[in-house]
N, C-alpha and C positions, 0 to 999 in steps of 0.2 A: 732127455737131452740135458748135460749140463754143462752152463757154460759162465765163468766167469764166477762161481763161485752159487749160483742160480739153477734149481733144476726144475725144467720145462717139462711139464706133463702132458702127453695128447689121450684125447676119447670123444665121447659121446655123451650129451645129458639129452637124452629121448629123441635122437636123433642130430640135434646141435653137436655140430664138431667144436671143441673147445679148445684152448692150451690154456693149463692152469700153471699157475707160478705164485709164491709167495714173496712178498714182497720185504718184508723183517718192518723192523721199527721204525719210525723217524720219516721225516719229509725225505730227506735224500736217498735213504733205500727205497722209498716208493714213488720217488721221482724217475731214480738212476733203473729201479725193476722195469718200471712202463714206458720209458722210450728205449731198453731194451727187447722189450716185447712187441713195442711198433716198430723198433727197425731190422728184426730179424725175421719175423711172421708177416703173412698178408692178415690183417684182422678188420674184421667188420668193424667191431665192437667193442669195448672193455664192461666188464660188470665185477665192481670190487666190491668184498664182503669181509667183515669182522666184526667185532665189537666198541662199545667206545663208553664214553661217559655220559654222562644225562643232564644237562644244565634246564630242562623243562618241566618245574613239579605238578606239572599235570599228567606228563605219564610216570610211567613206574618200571622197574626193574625186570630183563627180559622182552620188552615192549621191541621191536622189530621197528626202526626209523627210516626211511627214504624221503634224503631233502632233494627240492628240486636246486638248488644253489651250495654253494660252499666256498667259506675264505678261509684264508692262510691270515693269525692273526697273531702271528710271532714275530714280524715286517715291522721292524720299529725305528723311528727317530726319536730319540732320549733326549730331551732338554733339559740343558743347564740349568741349574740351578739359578733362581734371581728372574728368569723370563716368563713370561705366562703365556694365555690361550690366545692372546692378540699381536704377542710378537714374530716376528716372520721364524720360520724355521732356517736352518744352514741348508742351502742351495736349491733351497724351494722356487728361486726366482728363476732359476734354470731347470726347473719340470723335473728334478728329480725325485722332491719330496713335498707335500702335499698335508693340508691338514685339513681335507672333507671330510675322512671317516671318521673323526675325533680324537680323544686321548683318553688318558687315565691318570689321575693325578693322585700319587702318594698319599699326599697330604690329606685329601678325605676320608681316608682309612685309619690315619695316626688315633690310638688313642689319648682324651683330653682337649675335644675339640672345641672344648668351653675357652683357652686362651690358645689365640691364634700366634702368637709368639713361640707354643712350646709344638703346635702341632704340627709346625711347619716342617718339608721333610724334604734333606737334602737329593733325595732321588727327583725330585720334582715330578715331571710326566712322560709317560712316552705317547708318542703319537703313530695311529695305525697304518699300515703304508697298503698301498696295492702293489703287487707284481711288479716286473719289468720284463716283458715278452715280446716274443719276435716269433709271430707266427707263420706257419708254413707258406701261407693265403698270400703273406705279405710281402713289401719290402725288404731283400738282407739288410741287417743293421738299421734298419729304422725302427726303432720301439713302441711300441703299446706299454698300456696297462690294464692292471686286471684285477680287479677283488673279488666282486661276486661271477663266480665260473658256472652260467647254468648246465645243469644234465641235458641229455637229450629229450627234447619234447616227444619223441616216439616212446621211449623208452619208458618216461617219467608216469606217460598218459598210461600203457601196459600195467605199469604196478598198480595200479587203481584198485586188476584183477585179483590181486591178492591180499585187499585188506579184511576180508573176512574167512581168512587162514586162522584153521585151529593148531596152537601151540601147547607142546606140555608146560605146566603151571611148577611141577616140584622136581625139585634135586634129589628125593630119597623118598624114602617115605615117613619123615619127620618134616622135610625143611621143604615148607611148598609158599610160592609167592601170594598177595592176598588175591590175586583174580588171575586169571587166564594170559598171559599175552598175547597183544594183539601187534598186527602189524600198520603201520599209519604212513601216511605220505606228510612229508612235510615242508614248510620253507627253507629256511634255511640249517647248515651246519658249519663247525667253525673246528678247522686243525691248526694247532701250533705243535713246536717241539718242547711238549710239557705233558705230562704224566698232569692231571689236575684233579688234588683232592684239595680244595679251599673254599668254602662256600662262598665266602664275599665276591670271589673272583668270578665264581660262577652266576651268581645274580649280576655280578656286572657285566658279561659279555652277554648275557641273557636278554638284559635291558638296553644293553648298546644294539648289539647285532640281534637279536630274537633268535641266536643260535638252541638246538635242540642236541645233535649228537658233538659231544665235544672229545675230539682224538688228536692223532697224530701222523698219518699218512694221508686222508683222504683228500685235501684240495691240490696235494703234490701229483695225487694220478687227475686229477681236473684240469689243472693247469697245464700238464704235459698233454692230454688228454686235447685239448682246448687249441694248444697250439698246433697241433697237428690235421687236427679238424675232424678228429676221432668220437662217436658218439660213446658215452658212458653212463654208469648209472651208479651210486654207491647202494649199500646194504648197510646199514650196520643197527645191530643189536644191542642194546642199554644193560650194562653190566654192575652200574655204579649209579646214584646220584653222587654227582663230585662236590667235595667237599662236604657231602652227607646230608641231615638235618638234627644230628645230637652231636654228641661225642663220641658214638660208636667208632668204630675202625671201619674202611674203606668195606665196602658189601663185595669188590669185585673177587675178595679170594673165594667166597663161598656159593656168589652164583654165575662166574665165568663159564662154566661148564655147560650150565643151559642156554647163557646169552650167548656161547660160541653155535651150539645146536641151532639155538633158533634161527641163526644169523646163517648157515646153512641150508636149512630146511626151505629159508624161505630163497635163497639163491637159487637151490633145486626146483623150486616152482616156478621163478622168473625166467630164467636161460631157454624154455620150451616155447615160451611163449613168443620173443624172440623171432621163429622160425613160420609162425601163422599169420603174419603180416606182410607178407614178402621180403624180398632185400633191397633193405633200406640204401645200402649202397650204390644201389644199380643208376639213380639219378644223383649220383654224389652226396656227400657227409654235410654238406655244406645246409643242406636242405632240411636237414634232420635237427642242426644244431640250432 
């Protein structure tokens, strides 16, 4: 079925009736795809899968990730230049913006950090925001907020079942990764709308948030996901360490192929699972999340 420029697939994975959809790039196509798919479908569930980037060098390329949380960490207030970490932000006093989650400040990354005079840097910081949500549950027009978006504790507990899934290791038969990929559950993961090949930046949201898959749709299907009181789960498969750890070129041209596979394979093994626990809907979503 297609609609809006979206085309909606129905079947079966092992009996699970599904509809699959692709969602494209960017927070907003995967915001605007999943409250298209809750408001036209009756759906249990969502289970989204792809690939992403790897801000955790302890796994490795192909590694299969499920975090139980996910932010959106593109949400910024930008400070003027001249203001530091103790002055109030613009219309923080009125609960729109917030400085719990932290910031980032230019200036620590400038090279020349020996004189503080040259390393100073007119971007100064940005500061991370949470959401502004109005969920289904709630009051209209009374707002929440939202950073960390967990998964479904049903769902998150299921994947447990599949960390000792065997993955193919090589692209060919020359270009094979150093070990097997495995699949892991993890804390958390972190989306903004940024492609991210930059090391520094990756150890910094690494050491801010302890993010492990870093993309670009996945807290946009959370947070739709979240307001609606829909349980979900993400997938995604480690196709790059972002920003690397030489001067090579990004890894993701050469092993997208397998990190798309595996990011499937293991979908395929999730979705059945799913159907042997009963339905989670039947005493409401509420209970699940």
């Amino acid at each position: 079925m297609d609609i809006q420029g979206r085309r909606f697939r129905f079947g079966t994975i092992e009996g699970q009736s599904v509809v699959m959809v692709m969602t494209g790039l960017s927070m907003l196509n995967a915001g605007l795809t999943t409250q298209m798919l809750l408001s036209l479908f009756r759906v249990k569930g969502i289970v989204h899968w792809g690939i992403a980037g790897n801000a955790n060098e302890d796994l490795q390329i192909g590694d299969v990730t499920i975090p139980e949380y996910w932010a959106h960490v593109s949400l910024w207030n930008w400070q003027r230049f001249g203001d530091g970490k103790d002055n109030e932000l613009p219309l923080e006093a009125a609960g729109d913006y917030t400085r719990e989650y932290g910031f980032l400040n230019f200036s620590d990354y400038t090279v020349g950090q020996s004189n503080p005079e040259l390393s100073a840097n007119h971007l100064n910081s940005i500061w991370y925001q949470p959401e502004e949500i109005f969920p289904a549950s709630g009051e209209p027009e009374e707002r929440q907020h939202a950073f960390w978006v967990p998964a479904s504790k049903r769902y998150y507990a299921l994947a447990k079942k599949l960390e000792g899934m065997e993955l193919p290791a090589c692209v060919n038969a020359t270009t094979c990764l150093p070990r097997a990929p495995r699949v892991t559950r993890v804390s958390k993961g972190c989306s903004a709308n940024v492609f991210l090949d930059n090391a520094e930046y990756r150890q910094f949201l690494r050491k801010q948030f302890g993010c492990t898959p870093v993309e670009m749709e996945s807290a946009a299907v959370a947070l739709v996901a979240h307001t609606q009181g829909v349980p979900f789960l993400t997938i995604r498969s480690l196709s790059d360490l972002a920003g690397g750890g030489s001067a090579l070129g990004n890894e993701a041209s050469t092993f997208i192929d397998i990190a798309a596979k595996n990011a499937v394979e293991v979908m395929l093994k999730f979705v059945p699972l799913l159907g042997k626990g009963g339905d989670e809907m039947d005493d409401g979503a509420a209970a699940d999340m």
